[in-house]
C-alpha positions as CSV (number, residue, x, y, z in Angstrom):
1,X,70.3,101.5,111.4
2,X,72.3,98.9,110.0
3,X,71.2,98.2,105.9
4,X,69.6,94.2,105.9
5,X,72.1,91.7,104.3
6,X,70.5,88.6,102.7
7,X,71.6,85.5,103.4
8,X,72.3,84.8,99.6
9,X,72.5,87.7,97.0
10,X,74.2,87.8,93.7
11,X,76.2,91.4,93.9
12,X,77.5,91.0,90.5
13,X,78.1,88.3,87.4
14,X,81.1,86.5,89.4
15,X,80.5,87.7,93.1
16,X,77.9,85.5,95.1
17,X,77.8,86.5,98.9
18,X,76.7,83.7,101.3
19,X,76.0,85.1,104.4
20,X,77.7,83.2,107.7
21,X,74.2,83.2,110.1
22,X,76.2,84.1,113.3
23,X,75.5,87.3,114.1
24,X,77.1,89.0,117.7
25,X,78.7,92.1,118.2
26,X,82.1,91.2,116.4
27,X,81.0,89.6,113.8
28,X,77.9,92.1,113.1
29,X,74.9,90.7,111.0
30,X,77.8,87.3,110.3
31,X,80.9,87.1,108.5
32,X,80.6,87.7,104.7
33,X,81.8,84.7,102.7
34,X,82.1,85.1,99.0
35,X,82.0,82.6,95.6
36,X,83.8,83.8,92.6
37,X,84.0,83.1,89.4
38,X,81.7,82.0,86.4
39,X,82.3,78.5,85.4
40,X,81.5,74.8,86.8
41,X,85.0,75.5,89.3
42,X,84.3,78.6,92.2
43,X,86.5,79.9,94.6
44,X,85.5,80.8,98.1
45,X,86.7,83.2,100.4
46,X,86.6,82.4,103.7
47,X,84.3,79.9,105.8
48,X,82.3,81.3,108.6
49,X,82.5,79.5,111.7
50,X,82.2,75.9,112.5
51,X,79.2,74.1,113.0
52,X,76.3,76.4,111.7
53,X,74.5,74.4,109.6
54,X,72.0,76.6,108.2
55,X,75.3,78.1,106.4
56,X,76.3,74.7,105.3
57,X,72.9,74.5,103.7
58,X,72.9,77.9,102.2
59,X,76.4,77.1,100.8
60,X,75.2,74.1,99.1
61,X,72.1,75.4,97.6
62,X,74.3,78.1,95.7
63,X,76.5,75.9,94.4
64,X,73.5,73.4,93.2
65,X,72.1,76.6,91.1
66,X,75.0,77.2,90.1
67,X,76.2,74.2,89.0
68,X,79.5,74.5,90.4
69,X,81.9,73.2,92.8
70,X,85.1,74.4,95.0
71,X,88.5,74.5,93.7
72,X,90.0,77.0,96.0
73,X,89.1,78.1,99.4
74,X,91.2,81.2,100.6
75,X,90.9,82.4,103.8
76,X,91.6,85.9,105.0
77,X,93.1,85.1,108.1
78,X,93.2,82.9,111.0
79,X,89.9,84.3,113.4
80,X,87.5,81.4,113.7
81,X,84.9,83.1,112.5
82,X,86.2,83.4,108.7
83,X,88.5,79.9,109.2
84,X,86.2,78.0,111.5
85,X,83.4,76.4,108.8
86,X,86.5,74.5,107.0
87,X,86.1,71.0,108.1
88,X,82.2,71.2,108.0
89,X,82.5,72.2,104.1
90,X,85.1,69.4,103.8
91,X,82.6,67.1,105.5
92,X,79.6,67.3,103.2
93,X,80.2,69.6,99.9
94,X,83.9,70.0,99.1
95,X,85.4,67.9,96.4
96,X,88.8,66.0,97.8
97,X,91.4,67.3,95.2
98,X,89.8,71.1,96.3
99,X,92.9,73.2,98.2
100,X,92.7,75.2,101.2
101,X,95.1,78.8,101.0
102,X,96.0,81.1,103.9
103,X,98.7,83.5,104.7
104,X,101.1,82.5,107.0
105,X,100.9,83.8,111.0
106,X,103.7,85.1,112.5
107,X,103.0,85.6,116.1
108,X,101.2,81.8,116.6
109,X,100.4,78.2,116.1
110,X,98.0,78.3,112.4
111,X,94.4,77.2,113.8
112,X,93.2,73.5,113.9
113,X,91.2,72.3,110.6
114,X,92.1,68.7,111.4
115,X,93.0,66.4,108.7
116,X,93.1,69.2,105.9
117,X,96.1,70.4,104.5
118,X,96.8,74.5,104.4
119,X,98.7,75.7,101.7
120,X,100.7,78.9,102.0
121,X,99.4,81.9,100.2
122,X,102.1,84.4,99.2
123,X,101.8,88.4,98.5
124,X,100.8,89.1,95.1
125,X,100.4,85.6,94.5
126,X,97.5,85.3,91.2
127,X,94.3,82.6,91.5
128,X,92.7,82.4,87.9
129,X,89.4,81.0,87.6
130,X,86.7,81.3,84.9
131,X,84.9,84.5,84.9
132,X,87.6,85.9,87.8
133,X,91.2,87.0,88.3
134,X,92.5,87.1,92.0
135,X,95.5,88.7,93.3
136,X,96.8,88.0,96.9
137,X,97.8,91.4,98.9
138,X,99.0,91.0,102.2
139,X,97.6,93.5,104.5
140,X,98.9,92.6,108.2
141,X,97.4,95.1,111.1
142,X,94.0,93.4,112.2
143,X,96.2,90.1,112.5
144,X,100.2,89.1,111.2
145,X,98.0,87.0,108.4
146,X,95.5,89.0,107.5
147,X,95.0,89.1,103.8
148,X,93.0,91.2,101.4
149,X,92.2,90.1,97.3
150,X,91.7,92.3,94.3
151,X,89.3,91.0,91.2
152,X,90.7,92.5,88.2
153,X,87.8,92.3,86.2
154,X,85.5,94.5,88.8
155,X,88.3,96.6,90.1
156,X,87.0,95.3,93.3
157,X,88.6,94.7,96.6
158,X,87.6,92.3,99.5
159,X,88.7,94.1,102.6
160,X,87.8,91.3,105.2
161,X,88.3,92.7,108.8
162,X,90.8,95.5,107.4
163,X,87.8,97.4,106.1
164,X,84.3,96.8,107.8
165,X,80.9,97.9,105.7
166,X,79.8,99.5,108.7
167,X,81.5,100.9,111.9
168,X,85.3,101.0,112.1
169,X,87.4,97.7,112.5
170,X,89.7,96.5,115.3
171,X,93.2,95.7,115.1
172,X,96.7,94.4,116.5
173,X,99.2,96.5,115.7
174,X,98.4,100.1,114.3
175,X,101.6,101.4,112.9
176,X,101.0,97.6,110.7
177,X,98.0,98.7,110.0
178,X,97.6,101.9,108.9
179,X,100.3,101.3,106.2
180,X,97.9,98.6,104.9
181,X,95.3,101.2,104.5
182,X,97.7,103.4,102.8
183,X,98.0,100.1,100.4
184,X,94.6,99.9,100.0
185,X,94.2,103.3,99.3
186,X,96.3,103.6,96.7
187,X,94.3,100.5,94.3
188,X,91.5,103.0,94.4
189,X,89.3,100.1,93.5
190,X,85.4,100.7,92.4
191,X,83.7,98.9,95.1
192,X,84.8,97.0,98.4
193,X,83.2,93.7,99.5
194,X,84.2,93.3,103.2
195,X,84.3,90.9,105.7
196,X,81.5,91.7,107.6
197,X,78.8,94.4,107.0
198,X,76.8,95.6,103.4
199,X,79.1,96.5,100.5
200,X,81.2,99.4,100.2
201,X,80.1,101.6,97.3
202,X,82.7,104.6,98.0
203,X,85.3,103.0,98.7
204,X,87.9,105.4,98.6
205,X,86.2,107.6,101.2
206,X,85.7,105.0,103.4
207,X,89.1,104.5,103.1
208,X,90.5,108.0,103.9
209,X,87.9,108.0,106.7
210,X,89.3,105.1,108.5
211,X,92.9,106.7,108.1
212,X,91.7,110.5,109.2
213,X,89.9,108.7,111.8
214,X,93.4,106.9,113.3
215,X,95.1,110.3,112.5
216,X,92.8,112.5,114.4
217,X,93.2,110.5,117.7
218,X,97.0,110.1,116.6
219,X,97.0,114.1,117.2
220,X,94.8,114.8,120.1
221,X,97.6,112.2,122.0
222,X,100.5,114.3,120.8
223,X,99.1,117.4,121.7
224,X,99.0,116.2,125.3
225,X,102.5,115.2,125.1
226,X,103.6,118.6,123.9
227,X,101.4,120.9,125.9
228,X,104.1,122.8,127.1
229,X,103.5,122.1,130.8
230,X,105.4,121.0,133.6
231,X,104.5,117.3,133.5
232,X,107.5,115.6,131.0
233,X,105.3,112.3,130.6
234,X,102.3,110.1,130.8
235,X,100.7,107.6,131.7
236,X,98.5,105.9,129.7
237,X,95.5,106.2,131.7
238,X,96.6,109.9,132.3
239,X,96.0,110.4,128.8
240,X,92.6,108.9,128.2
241,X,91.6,111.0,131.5
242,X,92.7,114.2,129.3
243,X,91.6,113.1,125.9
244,X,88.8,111.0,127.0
245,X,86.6,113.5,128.7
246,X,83.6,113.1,128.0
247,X,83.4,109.1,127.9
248,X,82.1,107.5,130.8
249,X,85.1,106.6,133.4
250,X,83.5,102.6,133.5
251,X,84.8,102.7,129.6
252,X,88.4,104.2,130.3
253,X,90.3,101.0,130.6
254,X,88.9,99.9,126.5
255,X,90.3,103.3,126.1
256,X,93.7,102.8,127.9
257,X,94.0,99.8,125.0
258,X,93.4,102.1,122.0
259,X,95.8,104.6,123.3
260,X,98.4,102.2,123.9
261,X,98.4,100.9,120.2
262,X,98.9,105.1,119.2
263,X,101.9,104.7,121.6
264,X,103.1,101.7,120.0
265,X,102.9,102.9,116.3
266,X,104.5,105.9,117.4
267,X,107.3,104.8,119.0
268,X,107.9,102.6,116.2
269,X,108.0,106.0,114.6
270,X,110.9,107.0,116.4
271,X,108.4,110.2,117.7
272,X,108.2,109.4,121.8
273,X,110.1,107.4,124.3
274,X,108.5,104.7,126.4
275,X,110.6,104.7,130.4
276,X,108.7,103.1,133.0
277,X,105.5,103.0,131.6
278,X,105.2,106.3,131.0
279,X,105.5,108.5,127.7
280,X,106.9,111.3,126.5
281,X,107.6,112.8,123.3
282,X,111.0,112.3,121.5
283,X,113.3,115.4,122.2
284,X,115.4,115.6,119.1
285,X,112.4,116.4,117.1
């Protein structure tokens, strides 16, 4: 059973979450946004999706407390659901001289926030704010732009969609990704705040999970492939029939997709060969 996320809670002295209220089976109980800092200027990561008032409202009432407003609002990559509340918070509680960051895509148009300007974030780029020290680290594998921070002063990382509080996350391209969990890895930060899901108190177990998780699938592929059999080379859908045994046959096509992104990372590897949609492994190995 999933552990209850509050729309509002305070985790720490400079990290306020604001929960997005639009829960589904992506985005979990809603995408996690966070304000950071201490003083009268905050920075916000990410935006939830458009028109969902109640966060709007929720948004607004913690800055009020707080006595704050937005300087910065960085945004972890280009999904609606962490870019989408944008012109809703430019609307009603953004100040006009506040900027908008985000990574740049390389695989698409950047998404539609009408008549407010994006500015390009770069890797390792630094945000300084009272109370808080960010640090930009790119992290592509769940998308081209996908971004994660570190807060210096917590030794704290927010993961958005790389690292999920709960369940395992989704992604575009593995070999991309996995080296971004190696990066991750190797902060060993205290404590992760993700994108969606409760907070990440062992973070670096989480972290080696998600990797050994990849991994183990990673081998149960290759063993097919070098089962010393007859058959030279696969099909994808001959391999989630082998690997996939016990999963019901109604959920082999899903399965098709995450085999084909082990494929991909390990060709990329220089470990099989891809002719005429079938696979085989690399025979200078």
């Amino acid at each position: 059973m999933s552990a209850y996320i509050p729309v509002i809670t305070k985790l720490s002295p400079i990290v306020i979450r604001i929960l997005g209220c639009n829960p589904g089976m992506m985005t979990l109980q809603g995408t996690n946004t966070y304000l950071l800092g201490s003083g009268q200027k905050r920075i916000l990561l990410d935006t939830g999706e458009p028109n969902i008032h109640e966060y709007i409202d929720h948004l607004k009432q913690v800055l009020s407390s707080e006595k704050a407003t937005l300087e910065h609002i960085i945004i972890s990559h280009w999904h609606l659901d962490h870019i989408g509340g944008v012109k809703d918070i430019f609307k009603s509680i953004a100040p006009s001289d506040c900027k908008v960051w985000k990574y740049k895509r390389t695989d698409g148009e950047e998404p539609d926030i009408g008549d407010v300007p994006i500015n390009e974030l770069h890797d390792n780029q630094k945000f300084i704010t009272e109370g808080a020290t960010l640090k930009i680290v790119h992290t592509p594998g769940h998308t081209t732009d996908h971004v994660v921070l570190t807060l210096e002063e917590e030794n704290a990382l927010f993961s958005a969609d790389c690292i999920l509080g709960e369940s395992t996350a989704v992604f575009e391209d593995l070999f991309t990704y996995i080296r971004s969990l190696q990066k991750i890895l190797s902060f060993k930060p205290n404590v992760i705040y993700p994108g969606h899901g409760p907070v990440i108190n062992n973070p670096v177990e989480k972290v080696k999970y998600y990797i050994e998780h990849r991994n183990k699938r990673e081998s149960e592929i290759l063993n097919v492939l070098n089962d010393g059999s007859e058959k030279t080379s696969w099909t994808e859908m001959e391999l989630v029939k082998k690997i996939y045994k016990d999963t019901p046959e109604h959920l082999h096509v899903p399965a098709s997709v995450n085999v084909n992104h082990h494929l991909k990372k390990l060709l990329k590897e220089g470990r099989v060969i891809e002719e005429n949609d079938r696979w085989r492994i690399r025979s200078n190995l």
